[in-house]
C-alpha positions as CSV (number, residue, x, y, z in Angstrom):
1,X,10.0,-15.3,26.1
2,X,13.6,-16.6,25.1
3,X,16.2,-14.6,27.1
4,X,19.4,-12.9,25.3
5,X,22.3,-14.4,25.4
6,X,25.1,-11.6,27.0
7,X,28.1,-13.9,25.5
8,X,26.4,-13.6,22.0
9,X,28.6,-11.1,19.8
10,X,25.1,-10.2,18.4
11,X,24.4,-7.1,19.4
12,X,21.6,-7.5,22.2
13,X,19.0,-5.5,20.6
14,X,19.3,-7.6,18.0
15,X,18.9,-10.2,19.5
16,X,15.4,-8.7,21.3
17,X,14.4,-8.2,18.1
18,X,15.0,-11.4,16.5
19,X,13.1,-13.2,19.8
20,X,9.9,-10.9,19.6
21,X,9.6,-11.3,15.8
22,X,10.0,-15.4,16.2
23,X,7.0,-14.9,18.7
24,X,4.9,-12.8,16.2
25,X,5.7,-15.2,13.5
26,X,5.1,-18.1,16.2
27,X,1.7,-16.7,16.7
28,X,2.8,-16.4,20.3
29,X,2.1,-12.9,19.9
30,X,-1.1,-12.6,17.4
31,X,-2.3,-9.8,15.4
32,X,-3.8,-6.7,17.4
33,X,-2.4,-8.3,20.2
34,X,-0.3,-6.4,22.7
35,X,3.0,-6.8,23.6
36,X,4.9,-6.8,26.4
37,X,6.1,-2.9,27.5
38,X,9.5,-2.2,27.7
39,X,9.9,-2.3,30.9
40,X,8.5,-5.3,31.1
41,X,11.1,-7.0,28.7
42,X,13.6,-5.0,30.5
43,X,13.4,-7.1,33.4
44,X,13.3,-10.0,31.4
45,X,16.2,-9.4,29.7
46,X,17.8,-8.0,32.1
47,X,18.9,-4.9,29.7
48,X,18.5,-1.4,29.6
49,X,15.8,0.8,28.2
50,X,17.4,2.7,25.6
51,X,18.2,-1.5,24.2
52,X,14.7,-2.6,24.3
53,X,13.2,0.9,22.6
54,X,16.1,0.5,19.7
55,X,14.7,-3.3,19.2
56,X,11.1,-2.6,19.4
57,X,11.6,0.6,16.8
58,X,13.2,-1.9,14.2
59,X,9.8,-3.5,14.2
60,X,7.9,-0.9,14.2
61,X,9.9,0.3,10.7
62,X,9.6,-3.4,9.4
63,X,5.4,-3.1,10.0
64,X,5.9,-6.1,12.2
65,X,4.3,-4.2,15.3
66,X,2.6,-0.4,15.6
67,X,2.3,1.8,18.5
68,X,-0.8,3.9,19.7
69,X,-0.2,7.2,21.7
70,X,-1.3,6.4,25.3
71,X,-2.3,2.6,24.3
72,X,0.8,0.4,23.9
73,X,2.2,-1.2,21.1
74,X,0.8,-4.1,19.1
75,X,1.6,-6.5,16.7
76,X,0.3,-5.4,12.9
77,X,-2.5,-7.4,10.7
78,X,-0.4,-9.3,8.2
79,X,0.0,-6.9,4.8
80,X,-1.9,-7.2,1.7
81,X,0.1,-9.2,-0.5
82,X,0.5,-8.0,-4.1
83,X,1.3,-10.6,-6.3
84,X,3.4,-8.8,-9.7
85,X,3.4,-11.4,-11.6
86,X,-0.6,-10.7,-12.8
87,X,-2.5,-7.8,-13.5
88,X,-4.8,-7.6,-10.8
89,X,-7.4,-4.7,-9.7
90,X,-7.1,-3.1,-6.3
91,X,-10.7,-4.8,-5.6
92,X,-9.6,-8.5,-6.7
93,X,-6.3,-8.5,-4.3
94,X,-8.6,-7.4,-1.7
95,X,-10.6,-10.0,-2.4
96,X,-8.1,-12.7,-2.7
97,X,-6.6,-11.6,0.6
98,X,-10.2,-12.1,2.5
99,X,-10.6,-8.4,2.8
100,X,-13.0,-5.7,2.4
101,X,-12.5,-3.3,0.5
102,X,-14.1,0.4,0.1
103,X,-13.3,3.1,-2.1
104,X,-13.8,7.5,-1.6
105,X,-13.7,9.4,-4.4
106,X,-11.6,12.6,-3.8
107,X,-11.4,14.2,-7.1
108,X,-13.4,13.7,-10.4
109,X,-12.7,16.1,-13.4
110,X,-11.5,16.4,-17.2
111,X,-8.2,18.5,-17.5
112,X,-5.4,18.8,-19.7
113,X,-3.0,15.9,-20.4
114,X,0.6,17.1,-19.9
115,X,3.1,16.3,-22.7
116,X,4.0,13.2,-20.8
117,X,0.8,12.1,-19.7
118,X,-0.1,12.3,-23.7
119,X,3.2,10.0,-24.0
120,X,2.6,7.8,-21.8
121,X,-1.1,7.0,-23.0
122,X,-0.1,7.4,-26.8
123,X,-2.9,10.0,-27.4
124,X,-3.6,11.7,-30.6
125,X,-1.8,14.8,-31.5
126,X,-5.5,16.3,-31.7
127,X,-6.7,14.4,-28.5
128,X,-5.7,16.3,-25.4
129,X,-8.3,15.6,-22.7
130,X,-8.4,13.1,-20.0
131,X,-10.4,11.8,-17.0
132,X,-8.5,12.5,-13.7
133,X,-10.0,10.4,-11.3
134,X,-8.4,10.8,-7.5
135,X,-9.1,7.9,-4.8
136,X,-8.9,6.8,-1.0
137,X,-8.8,3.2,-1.1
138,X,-9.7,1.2,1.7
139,X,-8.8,-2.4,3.2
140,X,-11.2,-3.4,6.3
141,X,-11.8,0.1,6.9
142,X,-8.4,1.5,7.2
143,X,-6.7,4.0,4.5
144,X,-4.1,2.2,2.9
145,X,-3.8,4.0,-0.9
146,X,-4.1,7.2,-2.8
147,X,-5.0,6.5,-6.3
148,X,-4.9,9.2,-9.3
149,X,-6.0,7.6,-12.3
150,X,-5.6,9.5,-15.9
151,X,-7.9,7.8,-18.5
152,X,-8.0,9.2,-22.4
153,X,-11.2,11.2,-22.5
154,X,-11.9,10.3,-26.3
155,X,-11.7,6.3,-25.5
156,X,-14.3,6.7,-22.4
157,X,-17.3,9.1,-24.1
158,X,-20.1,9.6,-21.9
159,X,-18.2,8.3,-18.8
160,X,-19.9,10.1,-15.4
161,X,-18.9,10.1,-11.4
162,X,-21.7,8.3,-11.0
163,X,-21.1,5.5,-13.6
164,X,-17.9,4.3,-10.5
165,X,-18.9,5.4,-7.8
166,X,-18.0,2.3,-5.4
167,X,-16.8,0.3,-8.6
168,X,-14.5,-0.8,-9.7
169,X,-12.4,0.7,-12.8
170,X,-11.6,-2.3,-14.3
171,X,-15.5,-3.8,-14.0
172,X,-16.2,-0.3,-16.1
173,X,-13.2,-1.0,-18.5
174,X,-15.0,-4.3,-19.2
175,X,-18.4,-4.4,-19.1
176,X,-19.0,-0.9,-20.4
177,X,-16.2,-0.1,-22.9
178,X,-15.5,-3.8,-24.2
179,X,-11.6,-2.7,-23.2
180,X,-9.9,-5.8,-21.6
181,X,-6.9,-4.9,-19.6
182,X,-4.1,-7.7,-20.7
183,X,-1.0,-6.6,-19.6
184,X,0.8,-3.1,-18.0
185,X,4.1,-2.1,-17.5
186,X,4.8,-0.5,-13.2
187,X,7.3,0.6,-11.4
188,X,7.8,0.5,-7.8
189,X,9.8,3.6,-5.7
190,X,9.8,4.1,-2.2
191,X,8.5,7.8,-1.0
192,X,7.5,9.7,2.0
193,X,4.5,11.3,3.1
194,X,3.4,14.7,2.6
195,X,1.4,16.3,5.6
196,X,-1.6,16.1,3.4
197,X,-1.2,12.5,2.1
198,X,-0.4,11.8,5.5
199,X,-3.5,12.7,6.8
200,X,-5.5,10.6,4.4
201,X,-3.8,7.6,5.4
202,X,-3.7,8.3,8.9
203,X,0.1,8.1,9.1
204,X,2.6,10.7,10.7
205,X,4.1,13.5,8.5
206,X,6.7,12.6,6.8
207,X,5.7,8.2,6.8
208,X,7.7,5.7,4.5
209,X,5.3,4.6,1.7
210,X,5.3,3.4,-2.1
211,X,4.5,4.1,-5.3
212,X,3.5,2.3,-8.2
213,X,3.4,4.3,-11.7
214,X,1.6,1.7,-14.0
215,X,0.3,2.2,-17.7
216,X,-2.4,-0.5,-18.8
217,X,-2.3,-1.9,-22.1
218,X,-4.8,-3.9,-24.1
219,X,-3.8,-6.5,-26.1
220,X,-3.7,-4.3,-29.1
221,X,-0.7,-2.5,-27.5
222,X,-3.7,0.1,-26.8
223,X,-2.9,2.4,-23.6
224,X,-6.3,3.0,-21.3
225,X,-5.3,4.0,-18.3
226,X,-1.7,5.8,-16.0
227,X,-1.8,5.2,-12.5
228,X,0.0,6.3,-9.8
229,X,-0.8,5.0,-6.4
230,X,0.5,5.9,-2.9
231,X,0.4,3.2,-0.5
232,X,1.0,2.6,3.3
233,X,4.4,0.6,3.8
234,X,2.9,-0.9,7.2
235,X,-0.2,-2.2,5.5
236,X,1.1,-3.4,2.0
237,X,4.3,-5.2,0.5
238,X,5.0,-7.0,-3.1
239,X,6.0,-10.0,-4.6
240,X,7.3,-10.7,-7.3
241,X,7.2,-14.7,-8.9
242,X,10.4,-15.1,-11.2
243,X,10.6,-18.4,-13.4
């Protein structure tokens, strides 16, 4: 490990900081793996406590490292990269990151649309029903999103629990309805957990996370489906290609 430098006018956890995350990035330190305690780096660094917990918390709410009650602290599994520039299914950027990924239904039932929900999905004036589909989405077994989908229930007749169960919504949209998803508009906002969200996502009351509100469009202009998903800021991050 690099020492600080006491004559740098860089604050010195800073500097900590900066020296652990160039040995995460270095692989020095590899995922799951364990890094050295504080007071470990304390004597190191020659540095007190209090300096070495302010650097190692600036990780921890970057996602860089995590820490487990009565187990130590460890660096984090790279996040799942989300790529804005295509329309992409939760199951296909699993995929394309070399994950696995599961899905639990929480919540399966026909309601009524609110007024913006109608809106939103460019329903009918007579149409007024939809398919509220809530999901725990999963990434090599970990929680990492909370998924309420709202889909028109006059554009998805005969549609059943069963029908996506471990499936994916897109794969139905497709193969079953002839609908093609081509483009959607989203919107990104960060958030924080409530106890029960936090819960399903084993996080702590009250965790960062994001949301993304997204309407999918055919290429008719044809809205079939409003999203809003929940998901863990220490397992996910976006990107966004601009030409």
């Amino acid at each position: 490990m690099k020492k600080v430098s006491k004559n740098n006018p860089i604050p010195l956890h800073y500097q900590i900081k900066e020296i652990l995350q160039e040995m995460i990035e270095n692989e020095v330190l590899k995922p799951g793996q364990s890094i050295p305690t504080e007071r470990e780096i304390c004597e190191i660094q020659g540095v007190s406590r209090m300096t070495v917990n302010k650097a190692i918390m600036s990780l921890v709410n970057e996602g860089l490292i995590y820490r487990e009650q009565g187990k130590g602290t460890f660096v984090s599994i790279p996040k799942v990269n989300r790529e804005i520039s295509r329309l992409k299914g939760f199951t296909e950027q699993m995929e394309e990151n070399g994950l696995i990924s599961k899905t639990k239904i929480l919540s399966y039932k026909i309601i009524n649309a609110t007024k913006q929900c109608k809106f939103e999905l460019k329903m009918p004036e007579n149409e007024d029903k939809i398919f509220e589909i809530k999901r725990l989405r999963f990434s090599d077994e970990q929680p990492v999103a909370i998924e309420t989908a709202c889909l028109p229930y006059f554009l998805y007749n005969g549609m059943t629990r069963d029908m996506i169960e471990d499936k994916p919504l897109y794969g139905i949209f497709r193969e079953i309805y002839g609908y093609h998803p081509y483009k959607a508009t989203q919107s990104i906002e960060p958030t924080m957990l409530s106890e029960y969200e936090s819960k399903l996502l084993n996080q702590e009351n009250g965790a960062l996370a994001l949301i993304f509100r997204q309407t999918t469009y055919m290429e008719n202009e044809t809205p079939i489906e409003l999203t809003k998903a929940i998901y863990r800021s220490d397992k996910y991050k976006y990107q966004i290609t601009l030409k």
